[in-house]
N, C-alpha and C positions, 0 to 999 in steps of 0.2 A: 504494500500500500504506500503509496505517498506523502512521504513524511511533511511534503509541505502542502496538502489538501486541509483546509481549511474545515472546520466539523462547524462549528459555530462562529459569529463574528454577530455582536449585538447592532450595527446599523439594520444587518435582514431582518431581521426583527421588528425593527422600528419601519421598514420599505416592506412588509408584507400585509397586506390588504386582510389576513386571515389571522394573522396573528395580533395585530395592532388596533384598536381603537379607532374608529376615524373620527373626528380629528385625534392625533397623539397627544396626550397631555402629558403635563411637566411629570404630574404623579405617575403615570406609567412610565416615564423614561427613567425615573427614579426610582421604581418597584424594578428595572430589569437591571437595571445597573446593580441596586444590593443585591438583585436573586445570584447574579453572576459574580460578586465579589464573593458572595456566601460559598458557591457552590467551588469555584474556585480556587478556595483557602482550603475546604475540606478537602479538595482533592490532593493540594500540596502538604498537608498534615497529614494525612494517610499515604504518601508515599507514592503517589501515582501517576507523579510530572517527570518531567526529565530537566525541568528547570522550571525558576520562579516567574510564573505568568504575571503576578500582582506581587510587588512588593509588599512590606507590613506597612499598611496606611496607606497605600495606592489604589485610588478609586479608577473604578469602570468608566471607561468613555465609549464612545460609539463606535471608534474603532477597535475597541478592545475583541480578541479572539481567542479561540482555541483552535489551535494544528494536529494532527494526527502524530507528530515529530513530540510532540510539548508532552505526550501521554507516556508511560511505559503501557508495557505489552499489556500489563493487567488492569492500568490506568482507562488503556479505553476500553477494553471489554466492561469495566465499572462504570464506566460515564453510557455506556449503553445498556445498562444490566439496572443503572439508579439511579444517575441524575436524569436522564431520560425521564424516568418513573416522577423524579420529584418537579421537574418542568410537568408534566401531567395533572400530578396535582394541583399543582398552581393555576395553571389553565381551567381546572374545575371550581378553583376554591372562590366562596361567595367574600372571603377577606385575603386577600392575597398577598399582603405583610403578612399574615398570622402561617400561612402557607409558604413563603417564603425560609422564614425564621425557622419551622418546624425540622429543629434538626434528630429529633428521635424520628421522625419519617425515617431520612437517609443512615440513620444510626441501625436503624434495625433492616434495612438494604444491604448497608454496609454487611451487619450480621451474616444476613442469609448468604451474601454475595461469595465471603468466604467458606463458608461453612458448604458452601459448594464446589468450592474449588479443591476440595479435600479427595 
C-alpha cells in the first residue's frame, strides 16, 4: 500500500456535501478539529504512528491529515477496526462533544481490538 495515500485529511470533511452541515458552522469545524486531535493523540499513546502527527498542544487545522506511512502495520488495521467505529458514533450521536470525548467507547475497541489479535 502506499505509504503516502492519504486515509483522512479534515478539509474533505468540511468539502463533502454528506458529511458537512450546509452551511459549515464555526461549531462543527471545531467539533472535527477536537474529534481528530482526540483521536489522534490516542492513537500516538497507544503506539500506532510511526511518528508525531500532532505535537503536545498542537491543534487540528484543515489541512491537518493522516497517511497510511504515519500508521504502523497494527496502527491502521486499528484506525479501521475503531476509530472508524468511533467517527460512527459521532455521526449518530444527538450531542457530538459528548461522542466525541467518549473515550471508554474507543477504550473498550481498543480492548477487543487486541484481544483479537491474540
Amino acid at each position: 500500500m502506499d505509504k503516502n495515500r492519504i486515509i483522512e485529511k479534515l478539509s474533505w470533511i468540511f468539502q463533502s456535501p454528506i458529511s458537512a452541515p450546509q452551511p459549515i458552522t464555526n461549531e462543527f469545524k471545531e467539533e472535527q478539529y477536537h474529534f481528530f486531535e482526540n483521536y489522534v493523540r490516542f492513537l500516538q499513546d497507544n503506539k500506532f504512528t510511526t511518528r508525531e502527527i500532532l505535537k503536545k498542544g498542537e491543534k487540528a487545522t484543515d489541512e491537518s491529515e493522516i497517511k497510511v506511512g504515519d500508521l504502523t502495520e497494527d496502527g491502521l488495521k486499528f484506525y479501521l477496526y475503531g476509530i472508524r467505529k468511533w467517527r460512527e458514533k459521532y455521526d449518530r450521536a444527538k450531542d457530538g462533544m459528548k461522542a466525541i470525548n467518549d473515550f471508554a467507547f474507543i477504550e473498550k475497541k481498543l480492548k477487543e481490538f487486541r484481544e483479537n489479535q491474540k
